[in-house]
ZADO-1210 file (C-alpha; in nm, 4 decimals, padded with zeros to 6 digits):
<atoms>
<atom x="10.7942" y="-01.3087" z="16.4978" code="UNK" pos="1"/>
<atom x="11.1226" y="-01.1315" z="16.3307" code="UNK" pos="2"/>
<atom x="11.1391" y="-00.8616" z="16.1343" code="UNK" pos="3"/>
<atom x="11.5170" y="-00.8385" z="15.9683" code="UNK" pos="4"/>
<atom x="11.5426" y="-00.4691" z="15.9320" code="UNK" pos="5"/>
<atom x="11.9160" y="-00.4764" z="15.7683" code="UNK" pos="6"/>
<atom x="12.1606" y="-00.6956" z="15.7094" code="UNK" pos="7"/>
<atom x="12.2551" y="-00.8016" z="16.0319" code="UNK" pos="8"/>
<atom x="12.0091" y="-00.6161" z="16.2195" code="UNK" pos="9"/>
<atom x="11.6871" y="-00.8282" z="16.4070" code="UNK" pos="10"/>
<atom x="11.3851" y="-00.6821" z="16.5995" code="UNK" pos="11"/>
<atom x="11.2482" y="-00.9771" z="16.8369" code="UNK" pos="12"/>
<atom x="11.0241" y="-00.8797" z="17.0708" code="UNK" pos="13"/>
<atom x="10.9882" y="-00.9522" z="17.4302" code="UNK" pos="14"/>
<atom x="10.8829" y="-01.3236" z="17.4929" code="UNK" pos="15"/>
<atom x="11.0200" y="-01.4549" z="17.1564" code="UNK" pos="16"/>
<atom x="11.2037" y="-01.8073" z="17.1395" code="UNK" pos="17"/>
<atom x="11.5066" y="-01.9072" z="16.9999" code="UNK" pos="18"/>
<atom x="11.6017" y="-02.2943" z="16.9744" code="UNK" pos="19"/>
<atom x="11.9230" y="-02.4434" z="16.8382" code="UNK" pos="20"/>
<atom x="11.8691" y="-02.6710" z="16.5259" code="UNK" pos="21"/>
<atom x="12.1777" y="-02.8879" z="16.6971" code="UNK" pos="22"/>
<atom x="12.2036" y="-02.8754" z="17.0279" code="UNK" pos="23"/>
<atom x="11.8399" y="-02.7654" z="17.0851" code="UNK" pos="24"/>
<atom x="11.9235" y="-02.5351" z="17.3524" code="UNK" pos="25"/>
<atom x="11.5954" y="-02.3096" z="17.4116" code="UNK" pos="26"/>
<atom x="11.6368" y="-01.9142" z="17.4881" code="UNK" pos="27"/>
<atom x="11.3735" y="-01.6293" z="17.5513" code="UNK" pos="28"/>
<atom x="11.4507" y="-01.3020" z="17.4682" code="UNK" pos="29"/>
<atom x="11.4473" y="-01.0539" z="17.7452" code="UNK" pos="30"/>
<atom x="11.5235" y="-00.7351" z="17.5540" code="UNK" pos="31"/>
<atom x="11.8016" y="-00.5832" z="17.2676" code="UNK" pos="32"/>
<atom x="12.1342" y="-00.4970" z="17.4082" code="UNK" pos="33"/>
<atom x="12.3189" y="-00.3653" z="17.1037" code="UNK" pos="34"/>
<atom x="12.3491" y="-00.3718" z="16.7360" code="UNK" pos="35"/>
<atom x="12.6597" y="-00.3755" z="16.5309" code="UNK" pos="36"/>
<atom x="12.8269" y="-00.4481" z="16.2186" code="UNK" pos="37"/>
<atom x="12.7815" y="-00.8306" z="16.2443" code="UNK" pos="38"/>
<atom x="12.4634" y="-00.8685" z="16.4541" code="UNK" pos="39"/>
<atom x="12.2281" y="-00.7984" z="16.6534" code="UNK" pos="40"/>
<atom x="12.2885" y="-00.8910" z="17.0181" code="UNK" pos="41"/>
<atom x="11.9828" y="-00.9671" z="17.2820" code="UNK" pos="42"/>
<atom x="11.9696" y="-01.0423" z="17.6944" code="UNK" pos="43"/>
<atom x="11.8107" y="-01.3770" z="17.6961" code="UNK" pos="44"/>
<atom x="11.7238" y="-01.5940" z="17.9691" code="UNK" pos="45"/>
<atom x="11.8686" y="-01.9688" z="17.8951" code="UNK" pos="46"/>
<atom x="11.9005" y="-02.2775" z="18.1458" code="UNK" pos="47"/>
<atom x="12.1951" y="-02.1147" z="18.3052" code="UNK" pos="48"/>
<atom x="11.9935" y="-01.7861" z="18.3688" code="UNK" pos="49"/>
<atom x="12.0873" y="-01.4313" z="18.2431" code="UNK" pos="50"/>
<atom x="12.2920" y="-01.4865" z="17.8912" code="UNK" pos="51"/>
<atom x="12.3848" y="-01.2231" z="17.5865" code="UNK" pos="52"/>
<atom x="12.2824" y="-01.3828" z="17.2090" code="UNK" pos="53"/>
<atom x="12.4534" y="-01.2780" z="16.9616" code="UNK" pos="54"/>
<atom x="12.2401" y="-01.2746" z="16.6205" code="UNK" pos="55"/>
<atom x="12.3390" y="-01.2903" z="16.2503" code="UNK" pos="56"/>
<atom x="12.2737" y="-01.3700" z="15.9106" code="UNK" pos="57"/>
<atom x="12.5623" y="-01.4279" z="15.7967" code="UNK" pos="58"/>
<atom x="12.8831" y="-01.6664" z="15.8837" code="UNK" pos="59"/>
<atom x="13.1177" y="-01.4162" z="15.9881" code="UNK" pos="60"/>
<atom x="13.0526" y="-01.4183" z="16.3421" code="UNK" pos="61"/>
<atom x="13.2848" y="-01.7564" z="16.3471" code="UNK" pos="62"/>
<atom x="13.5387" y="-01.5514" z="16.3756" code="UNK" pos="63"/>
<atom x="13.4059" y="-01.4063" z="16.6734" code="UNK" pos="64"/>
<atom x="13.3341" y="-01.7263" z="16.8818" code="UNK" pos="65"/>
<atom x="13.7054" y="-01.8441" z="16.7718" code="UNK" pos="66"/>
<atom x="13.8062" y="-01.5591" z="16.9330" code="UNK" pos="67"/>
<atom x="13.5697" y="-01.6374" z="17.2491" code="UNK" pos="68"/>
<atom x="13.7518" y="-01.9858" z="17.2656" code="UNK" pos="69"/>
<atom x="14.0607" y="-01.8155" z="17.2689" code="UNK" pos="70"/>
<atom x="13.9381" y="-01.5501" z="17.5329" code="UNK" pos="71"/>
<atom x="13.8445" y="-01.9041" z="17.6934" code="UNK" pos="72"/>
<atom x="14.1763" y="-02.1148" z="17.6699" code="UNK" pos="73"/>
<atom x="14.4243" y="-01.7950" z="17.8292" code="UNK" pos="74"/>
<atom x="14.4125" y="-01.8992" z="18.2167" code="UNK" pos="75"/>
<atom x="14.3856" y="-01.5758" z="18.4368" code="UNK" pos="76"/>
<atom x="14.2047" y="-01.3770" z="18.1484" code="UNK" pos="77"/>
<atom x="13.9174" y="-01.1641" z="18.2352" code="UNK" pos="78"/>
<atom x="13.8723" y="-00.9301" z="17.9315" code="UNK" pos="79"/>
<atom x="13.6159" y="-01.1388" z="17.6759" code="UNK" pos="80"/>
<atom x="13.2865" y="-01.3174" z="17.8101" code="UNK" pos="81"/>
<atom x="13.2775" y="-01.7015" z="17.8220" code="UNK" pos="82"/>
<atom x="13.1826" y="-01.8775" z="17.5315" code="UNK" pos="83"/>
<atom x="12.8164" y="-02.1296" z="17.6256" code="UNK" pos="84"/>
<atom x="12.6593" y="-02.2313" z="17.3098" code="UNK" pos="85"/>
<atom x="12.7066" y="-02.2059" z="16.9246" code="UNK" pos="86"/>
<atom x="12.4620" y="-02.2534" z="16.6558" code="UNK" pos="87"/>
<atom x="12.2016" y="-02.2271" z="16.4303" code="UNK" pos="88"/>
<atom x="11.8198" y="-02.0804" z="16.4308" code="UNK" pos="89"/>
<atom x="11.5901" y="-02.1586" z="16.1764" code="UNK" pos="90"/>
<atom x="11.3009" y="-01.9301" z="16.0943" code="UNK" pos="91"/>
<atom x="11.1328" y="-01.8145" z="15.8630" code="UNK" pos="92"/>
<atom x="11.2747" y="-02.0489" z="15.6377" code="UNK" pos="93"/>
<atom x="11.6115" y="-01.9646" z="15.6725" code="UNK" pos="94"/>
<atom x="11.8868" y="-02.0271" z="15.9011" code="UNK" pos="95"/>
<atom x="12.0443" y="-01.7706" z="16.1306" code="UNK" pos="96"/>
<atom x="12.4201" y="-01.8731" z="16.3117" code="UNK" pos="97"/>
<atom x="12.4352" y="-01.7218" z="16.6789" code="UNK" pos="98"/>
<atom x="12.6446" y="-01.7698" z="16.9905" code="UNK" pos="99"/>
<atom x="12.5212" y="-01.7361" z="17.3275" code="UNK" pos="100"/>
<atom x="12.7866" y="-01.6124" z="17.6111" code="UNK" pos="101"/>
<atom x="12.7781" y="-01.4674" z="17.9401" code="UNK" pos="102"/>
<atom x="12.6089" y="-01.1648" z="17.9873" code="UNK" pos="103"/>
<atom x="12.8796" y="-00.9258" z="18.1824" code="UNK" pos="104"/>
<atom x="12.7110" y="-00.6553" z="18.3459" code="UNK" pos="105"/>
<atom x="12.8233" y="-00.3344" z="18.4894" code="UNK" pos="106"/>
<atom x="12.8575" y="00.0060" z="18.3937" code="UNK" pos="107"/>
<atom x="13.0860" y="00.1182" z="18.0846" code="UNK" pos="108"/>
<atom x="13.4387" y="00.2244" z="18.1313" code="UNK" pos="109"/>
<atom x="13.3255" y="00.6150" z="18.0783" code="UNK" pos="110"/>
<atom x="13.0332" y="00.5967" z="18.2942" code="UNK" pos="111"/>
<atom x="13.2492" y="00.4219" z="18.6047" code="UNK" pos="112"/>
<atom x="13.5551" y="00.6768" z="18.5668" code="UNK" pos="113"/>
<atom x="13.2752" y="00.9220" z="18.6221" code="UNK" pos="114"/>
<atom x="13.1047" y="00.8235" z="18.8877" code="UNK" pos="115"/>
<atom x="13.4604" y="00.6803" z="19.0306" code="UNK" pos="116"/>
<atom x="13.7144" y="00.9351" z="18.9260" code="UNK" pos="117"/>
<atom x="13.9960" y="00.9375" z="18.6951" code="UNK" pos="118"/>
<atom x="14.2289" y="00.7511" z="18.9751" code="UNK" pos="119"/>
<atom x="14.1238" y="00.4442" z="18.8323" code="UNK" pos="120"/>
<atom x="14.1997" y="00.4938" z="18.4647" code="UNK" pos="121"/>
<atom x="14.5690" y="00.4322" z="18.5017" code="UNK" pos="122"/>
<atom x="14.4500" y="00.0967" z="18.7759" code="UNK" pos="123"/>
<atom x="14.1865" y="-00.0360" z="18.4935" code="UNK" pos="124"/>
<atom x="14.4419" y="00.0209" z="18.2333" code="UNK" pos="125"/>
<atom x="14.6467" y="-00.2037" z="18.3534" code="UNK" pos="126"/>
<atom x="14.4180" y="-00.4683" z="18.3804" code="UNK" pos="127"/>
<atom x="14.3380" y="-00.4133" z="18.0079" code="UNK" pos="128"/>
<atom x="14.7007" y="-00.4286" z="17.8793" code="UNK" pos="129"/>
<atom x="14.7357" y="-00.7413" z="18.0596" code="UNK" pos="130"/>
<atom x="14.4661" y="-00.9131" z="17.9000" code="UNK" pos="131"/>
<atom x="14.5758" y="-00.8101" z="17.5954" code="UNK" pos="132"/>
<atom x="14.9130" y="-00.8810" z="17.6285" code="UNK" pos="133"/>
<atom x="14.7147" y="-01.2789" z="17.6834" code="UNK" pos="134"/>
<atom x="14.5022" y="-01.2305" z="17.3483" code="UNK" pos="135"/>
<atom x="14.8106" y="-01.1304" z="17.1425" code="UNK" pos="136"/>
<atom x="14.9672" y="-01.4253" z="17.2882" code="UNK" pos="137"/>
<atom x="14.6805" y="-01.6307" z="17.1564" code="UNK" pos="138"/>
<atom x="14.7284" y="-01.4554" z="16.7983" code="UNK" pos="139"/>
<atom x="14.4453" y="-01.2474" z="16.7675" code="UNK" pos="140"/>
<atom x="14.4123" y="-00.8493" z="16.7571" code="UNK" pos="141"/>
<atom x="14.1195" y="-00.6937" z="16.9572" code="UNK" pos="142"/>
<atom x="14.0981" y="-00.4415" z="16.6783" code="UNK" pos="143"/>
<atom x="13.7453" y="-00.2165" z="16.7555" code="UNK" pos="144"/>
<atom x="13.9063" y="-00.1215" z="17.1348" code="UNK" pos="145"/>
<atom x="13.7219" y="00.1800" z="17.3005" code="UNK" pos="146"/>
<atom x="13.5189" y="00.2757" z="17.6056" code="UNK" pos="147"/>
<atom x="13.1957" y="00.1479" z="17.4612" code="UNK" pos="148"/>
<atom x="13.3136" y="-00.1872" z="17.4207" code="UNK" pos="149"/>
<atom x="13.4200" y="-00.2309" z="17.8174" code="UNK" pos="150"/>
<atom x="13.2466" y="-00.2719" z="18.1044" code="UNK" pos="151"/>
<atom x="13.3542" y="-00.2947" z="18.4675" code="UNK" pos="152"/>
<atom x="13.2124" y="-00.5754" z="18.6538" code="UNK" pos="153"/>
<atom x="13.2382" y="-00.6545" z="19.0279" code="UNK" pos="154"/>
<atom x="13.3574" y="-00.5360" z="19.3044" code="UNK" pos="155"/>
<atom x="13.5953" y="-00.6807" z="19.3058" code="UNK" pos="156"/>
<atom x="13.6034" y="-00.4480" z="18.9865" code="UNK" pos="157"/>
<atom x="13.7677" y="-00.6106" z="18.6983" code="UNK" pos="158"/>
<atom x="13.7498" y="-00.4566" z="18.3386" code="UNK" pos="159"/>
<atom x="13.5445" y="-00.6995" z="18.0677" code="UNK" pos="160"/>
<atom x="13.4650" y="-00.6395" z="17.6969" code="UNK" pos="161"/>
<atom x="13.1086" y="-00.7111" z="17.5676" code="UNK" pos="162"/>
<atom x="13.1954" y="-00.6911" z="17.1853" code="UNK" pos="163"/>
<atom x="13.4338" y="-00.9002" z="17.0103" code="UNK" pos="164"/>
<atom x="13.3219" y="-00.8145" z="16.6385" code="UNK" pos="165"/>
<atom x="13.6069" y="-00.6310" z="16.5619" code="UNK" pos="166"/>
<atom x="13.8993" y="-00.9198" z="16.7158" code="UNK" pos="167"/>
<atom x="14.1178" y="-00.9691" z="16.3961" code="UNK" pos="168"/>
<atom x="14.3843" y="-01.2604" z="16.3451" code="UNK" pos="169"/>
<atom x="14.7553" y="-01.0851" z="16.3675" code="UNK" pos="170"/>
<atom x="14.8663" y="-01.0103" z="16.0044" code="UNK" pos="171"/>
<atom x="14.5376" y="-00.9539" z="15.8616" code="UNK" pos="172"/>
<atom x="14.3658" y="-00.6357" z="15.7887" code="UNK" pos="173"/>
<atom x="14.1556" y="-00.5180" z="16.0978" code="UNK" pos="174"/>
<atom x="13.7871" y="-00.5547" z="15.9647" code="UNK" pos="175"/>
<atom x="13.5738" y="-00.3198" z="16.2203" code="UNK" pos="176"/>
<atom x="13.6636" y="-00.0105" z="16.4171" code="UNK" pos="177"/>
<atom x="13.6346" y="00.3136" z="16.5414" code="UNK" pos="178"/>
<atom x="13.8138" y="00.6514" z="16.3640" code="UNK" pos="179"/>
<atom x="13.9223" y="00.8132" z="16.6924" code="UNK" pos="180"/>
<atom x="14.0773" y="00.4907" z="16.8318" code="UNK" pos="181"/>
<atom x="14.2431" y="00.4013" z="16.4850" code="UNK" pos="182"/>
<atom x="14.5815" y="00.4729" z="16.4448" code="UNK" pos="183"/>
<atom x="14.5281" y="00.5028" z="16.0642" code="UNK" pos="184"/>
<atom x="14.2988" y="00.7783" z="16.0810" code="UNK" pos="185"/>
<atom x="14.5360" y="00.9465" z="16.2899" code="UNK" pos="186"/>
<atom x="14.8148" y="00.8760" z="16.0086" code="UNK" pos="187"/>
<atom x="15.0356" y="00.7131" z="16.2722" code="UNK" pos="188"/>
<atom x="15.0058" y="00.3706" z="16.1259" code="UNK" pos="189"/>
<atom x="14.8554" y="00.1058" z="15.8920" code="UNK" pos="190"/>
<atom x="14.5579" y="-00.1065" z="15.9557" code="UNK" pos="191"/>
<atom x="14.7279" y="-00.4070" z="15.9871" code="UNK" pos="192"/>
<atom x="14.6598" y="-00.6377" z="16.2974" code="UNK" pos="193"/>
<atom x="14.9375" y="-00.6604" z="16.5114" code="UNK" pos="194"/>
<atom x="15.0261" y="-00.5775" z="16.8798" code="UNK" pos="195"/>
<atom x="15.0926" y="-00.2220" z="16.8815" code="UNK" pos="196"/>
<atom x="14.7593" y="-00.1032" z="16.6955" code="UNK" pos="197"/>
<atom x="14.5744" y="-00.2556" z="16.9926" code="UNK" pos="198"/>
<atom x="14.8537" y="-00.0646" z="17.2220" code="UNK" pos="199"/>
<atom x="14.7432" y="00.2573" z="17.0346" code="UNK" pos="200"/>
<atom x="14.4126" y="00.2257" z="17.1196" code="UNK" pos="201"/>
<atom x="14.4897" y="00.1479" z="17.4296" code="UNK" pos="202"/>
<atom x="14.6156" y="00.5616" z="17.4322" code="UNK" pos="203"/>
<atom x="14.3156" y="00.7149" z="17.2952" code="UNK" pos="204"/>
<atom x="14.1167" y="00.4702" z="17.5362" code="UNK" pos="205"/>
<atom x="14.2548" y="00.6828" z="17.8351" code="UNK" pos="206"/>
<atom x="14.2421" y="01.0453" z="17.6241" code="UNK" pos="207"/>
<atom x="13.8720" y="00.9423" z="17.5574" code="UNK" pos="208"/>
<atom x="13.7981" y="00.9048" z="17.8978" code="UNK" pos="209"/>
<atom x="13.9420" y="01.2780" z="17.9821" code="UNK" pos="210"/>
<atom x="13.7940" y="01.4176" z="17.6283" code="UNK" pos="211"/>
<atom x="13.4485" y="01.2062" z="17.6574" code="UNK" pos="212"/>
<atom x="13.3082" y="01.4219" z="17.3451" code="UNK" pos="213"/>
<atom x="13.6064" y="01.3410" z="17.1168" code="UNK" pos="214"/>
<atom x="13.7984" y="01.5371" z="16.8878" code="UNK" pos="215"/>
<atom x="13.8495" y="01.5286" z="16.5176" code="UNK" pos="216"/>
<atom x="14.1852" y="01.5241" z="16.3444" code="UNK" pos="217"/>
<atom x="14.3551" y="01.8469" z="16.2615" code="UNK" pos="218"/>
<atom x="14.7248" y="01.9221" z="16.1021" code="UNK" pos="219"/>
<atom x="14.9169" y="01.8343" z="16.3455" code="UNK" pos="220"/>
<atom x="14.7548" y="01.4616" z="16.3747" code="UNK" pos="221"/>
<atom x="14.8992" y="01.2501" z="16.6177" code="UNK" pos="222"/>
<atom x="15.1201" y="01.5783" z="16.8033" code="UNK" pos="223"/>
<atom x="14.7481" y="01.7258" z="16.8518" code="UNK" pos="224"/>
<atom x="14.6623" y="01.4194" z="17.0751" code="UNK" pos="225"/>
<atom x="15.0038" y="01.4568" z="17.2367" code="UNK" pos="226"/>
<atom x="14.9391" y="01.8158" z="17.3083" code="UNK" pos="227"/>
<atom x="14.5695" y="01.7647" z="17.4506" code="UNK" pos="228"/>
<atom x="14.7095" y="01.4810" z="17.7131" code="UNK" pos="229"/>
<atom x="14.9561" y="01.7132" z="17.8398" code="UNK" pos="230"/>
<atom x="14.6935" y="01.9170" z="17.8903" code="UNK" pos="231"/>
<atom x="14.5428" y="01.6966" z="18.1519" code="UNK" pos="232"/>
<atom x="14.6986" y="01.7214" z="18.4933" code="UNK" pos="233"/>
<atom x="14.4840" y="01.3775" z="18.5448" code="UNK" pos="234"/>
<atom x="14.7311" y="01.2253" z="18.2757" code="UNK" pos="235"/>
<atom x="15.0066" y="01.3812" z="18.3820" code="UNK" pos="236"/>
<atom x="15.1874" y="01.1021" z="18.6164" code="UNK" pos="237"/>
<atom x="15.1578" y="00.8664" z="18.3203" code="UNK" pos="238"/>
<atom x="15.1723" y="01.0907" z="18.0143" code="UNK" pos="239"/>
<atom x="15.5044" y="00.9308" z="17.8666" code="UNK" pos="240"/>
<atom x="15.3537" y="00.6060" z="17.8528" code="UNK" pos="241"/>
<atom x="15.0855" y="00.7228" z="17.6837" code="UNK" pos="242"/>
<atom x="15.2924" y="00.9383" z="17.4357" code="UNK" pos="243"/>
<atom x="15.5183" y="00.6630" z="17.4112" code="UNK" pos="244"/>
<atom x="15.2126" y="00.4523" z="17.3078" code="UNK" pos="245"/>
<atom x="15.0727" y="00.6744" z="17.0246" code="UNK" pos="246"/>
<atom x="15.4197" y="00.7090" z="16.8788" code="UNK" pos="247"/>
<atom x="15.4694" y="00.3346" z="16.8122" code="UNK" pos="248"/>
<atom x="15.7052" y="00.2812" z="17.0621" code="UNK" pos="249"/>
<atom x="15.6051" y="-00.0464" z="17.2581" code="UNK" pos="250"/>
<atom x="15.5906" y="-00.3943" z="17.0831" code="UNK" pos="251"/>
<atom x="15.3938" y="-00.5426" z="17.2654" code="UNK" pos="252"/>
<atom x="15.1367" y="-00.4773" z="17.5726" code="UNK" pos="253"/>
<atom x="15.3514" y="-00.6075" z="17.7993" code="UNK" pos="254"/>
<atom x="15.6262" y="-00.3321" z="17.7943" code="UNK" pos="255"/>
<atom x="15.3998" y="-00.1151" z="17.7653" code="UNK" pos="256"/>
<atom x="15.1993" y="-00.2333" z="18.1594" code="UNK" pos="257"/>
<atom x="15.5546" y="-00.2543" z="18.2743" code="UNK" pos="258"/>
<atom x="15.5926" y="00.1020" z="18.1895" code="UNK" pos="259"/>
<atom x="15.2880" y="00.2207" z="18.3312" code="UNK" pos="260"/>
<atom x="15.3530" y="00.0027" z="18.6532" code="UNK" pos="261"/>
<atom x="15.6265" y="00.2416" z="18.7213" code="UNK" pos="262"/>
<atom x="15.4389" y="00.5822" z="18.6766" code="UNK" pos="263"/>
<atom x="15.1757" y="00.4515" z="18.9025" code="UNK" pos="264"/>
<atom x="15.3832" y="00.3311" z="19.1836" code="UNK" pos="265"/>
<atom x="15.3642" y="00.4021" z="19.4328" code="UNK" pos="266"/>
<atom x="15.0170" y="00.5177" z="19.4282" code="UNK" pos="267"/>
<atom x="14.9279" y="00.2258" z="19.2291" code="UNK" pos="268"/>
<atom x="14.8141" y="00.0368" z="19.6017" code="UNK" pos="269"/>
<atom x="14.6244" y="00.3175" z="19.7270" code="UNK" pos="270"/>
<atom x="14.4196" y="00.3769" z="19.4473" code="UNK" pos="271"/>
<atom x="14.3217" y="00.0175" z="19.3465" code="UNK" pos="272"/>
<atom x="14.1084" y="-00.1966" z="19.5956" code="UNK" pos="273"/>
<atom x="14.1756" y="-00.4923" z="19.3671" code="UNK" pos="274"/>
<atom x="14.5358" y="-00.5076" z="19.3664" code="UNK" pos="275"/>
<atom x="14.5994" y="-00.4178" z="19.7642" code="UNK" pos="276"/>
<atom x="14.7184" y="-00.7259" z="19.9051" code="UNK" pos="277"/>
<atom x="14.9026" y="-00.7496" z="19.6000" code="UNK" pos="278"/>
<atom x="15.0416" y="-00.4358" z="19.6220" code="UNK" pos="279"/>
<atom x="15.1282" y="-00.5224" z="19.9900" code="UNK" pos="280"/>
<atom x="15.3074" y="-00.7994" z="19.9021" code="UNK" pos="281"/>
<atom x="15.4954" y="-00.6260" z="19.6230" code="UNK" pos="282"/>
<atom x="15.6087" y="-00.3069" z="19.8607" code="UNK" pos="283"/>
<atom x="15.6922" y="-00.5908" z="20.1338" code="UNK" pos="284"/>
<atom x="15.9045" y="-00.7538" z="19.8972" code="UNK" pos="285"/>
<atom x="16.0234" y="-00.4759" z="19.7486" code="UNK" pos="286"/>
<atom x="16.1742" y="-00.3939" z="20.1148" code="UNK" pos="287"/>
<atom x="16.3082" y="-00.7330" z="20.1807" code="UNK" pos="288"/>
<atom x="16.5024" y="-00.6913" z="19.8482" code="UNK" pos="289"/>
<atom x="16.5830" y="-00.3223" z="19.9623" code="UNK" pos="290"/>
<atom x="16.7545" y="-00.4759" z="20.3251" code="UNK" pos="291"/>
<atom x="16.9493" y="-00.7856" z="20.1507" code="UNK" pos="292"/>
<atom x="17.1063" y="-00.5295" z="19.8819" code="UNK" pos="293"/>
<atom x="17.2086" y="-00.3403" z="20.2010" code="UNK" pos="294"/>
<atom x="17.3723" y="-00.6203" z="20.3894" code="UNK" pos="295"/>
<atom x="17.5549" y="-00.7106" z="20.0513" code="UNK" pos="296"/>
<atom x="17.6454" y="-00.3599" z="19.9846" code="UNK" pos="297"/>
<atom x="17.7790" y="-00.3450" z="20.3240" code="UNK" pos="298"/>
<atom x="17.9727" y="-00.6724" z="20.3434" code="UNK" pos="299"/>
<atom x="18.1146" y="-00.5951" z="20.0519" code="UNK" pos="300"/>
<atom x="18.2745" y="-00.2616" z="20.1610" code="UNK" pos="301"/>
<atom x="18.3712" y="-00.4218" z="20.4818" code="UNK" pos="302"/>
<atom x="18.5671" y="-00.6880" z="20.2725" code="UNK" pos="303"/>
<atom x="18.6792" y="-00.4235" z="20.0684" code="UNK" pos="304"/>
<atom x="18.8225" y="-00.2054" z="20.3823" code="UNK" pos="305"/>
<atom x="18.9729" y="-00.5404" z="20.5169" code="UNK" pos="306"/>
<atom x="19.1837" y="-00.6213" z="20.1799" code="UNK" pos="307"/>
<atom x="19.2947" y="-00.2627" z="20.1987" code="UNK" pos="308"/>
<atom x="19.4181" y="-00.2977" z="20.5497" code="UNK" pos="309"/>
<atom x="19.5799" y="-00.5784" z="20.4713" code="UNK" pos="310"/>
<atom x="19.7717" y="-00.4698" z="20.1706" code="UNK" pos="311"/>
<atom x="19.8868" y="-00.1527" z="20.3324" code="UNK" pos="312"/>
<atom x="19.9838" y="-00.3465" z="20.6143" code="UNK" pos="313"/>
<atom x="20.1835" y="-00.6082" z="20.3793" code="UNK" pos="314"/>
<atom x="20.3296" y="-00.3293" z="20.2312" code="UNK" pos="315"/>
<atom x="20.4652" y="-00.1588" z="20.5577" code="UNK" pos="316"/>
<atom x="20.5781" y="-00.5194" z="20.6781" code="UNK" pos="317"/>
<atom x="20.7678" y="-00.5898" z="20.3697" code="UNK" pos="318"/>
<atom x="20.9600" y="-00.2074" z="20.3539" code="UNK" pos="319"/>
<atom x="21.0521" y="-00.2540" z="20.6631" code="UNK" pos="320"/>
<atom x="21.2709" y="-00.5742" z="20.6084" code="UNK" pos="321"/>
</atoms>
């Protein structure tokens, strides 16, 4: 019934059963959704209907389904499916781990900015650097970030990953990713896990997304990148951020959303369906804030025109004595 063609790789066909030695959880595969470096990952239909299995042979997909948990304990966080079920599938006299999670559908990130226009990139940006700024929080690195790994569910449209096989503990070395998201094969950084090599990918996500056949590195490494978003009059209100993102700049995702809040506002409420009534309330309070700094500013001139008065008059009062 399985043919193990690498590694990590499976072929199941349509129909074929998988059953959890523990928790004896039963799953049909519907069809293969993606291979990668740990696994092979299938649609499957479970008791809870539509699910995505991931496959492997060996144990380092733990990692992975640690990092779902944490993707599941961050209240408010969208980005990483829901963890369902974990564990093991015996056949062929061996045993296979897997994990079974929510199967996100939508199109990718590239193919929705197509179809939507680039006046979302800088709306579903910041929907990513806020659910990264959670997973930092949590300790863990996304690591293997790009356009293939995200998909945008809804309406209401909200931006979701559907590979976590590259997620790396902070501190460690990342184990899985892509050259023309990796700040080391751009020379503008090491491999190590921390905030700011998610941040960087976080860049190239949005230079992808205007360059969607990629470029290889020249001379000028990082400057080249810089000089090909400046290019782009789509970038152009939010270039700095960017720029300020390749160069190593932000410490965390959280300045870096801050900063890109700015550039976007105030076209940040027009653009993004999602965040409207939001964005209502923030330009409503925005103008109550606006009208109280008035009254205070002119209070305090008026009390400031009043001691004057006074003064001057004390002072004529007491010359004339």
């Amino acid at each position: 019934m399985m043919m193990n063609t690498s590694k990590n790789q499976f072929s199941l066909p349509r129909g074929a059963v998988i059953r959890g030695k523990w928790h004896k959880q039963t799953y049909v595969i519907e069809r293969e959704l993606g291979r990668g470096a740990t696994g092979t990952v299938f649609l499957v239909k479970g008791k809870e209907g539509s699910l995505a299995l991931k496959l492997s042979s060996q144990l380092s997909i733990t990692s992975e389904m640690n990092v779902l948990k944490a993707f599941n304990k961050v209240q408010g966080s969208s980005l990483g499916p829901y963890l369902v079920d974990e564990d093991d599938w015996e056949a062929s006299d061996k045993t296979y781990p897997f994990y079974v999670m929510e199967y996100v559908q939508g199109p990718t990130l590239s193919s929705f900015i197509e179809k939507k226009g680039s006046s979302w990139i800088g709306v579903l940006l910041l929907q990513l650097l806020e659910n990264l700024q959670a997973l930092h929080q949590e300790g863990w690195i996304f690591g293997d970030l790009k356009p293939d790994n995200l998909i945008v569910a809804g309406p209401p449209f909200r931006l979701r990953c559907i590979d976590v096989g590259g997620t790396t503990k902070q501190g460690r070395a990342v184990k899985e990713y892509t050259e023309f998201f990796d700040r080391g094969y751009w020379g503008a950084g090491s491999r190590t896990a921390d905030p700011s090599y998610d941040i960087f990918a976080t860049a190239m996500v949005a230079v992808n997304l205007m360059y969607p056949n990629r470029f290889n590195k020249d001379e000028h490494g990082v400057k080249g990148v810089i000089a090909r978003i400046k290019q782009k009059k789509e970038l152009k209100p939010y270039a700095p951020v960017l720029i300020h993102a390749l160069q190593g700049d932000y410490s965390s995702a959280q300045q870096m959303r801050a900063d890109l809040m700015a550039a976007l506002s105030p076209g940040l409420v027009r653009n993004d369906p999602v965040k409207r009534a939001t964005g209502m309330r923030y330009t409503a309070g925005r103008a109550a804030i606006t009208r109280k700094r008035r009254i205070r500013q002119h209070f305090k001139a008026t009390a400031a025109i009043l001691t004057i008065t006074f003064l001057y008059a004390l002072y004529v009062f007491l010359e004339l004595l």
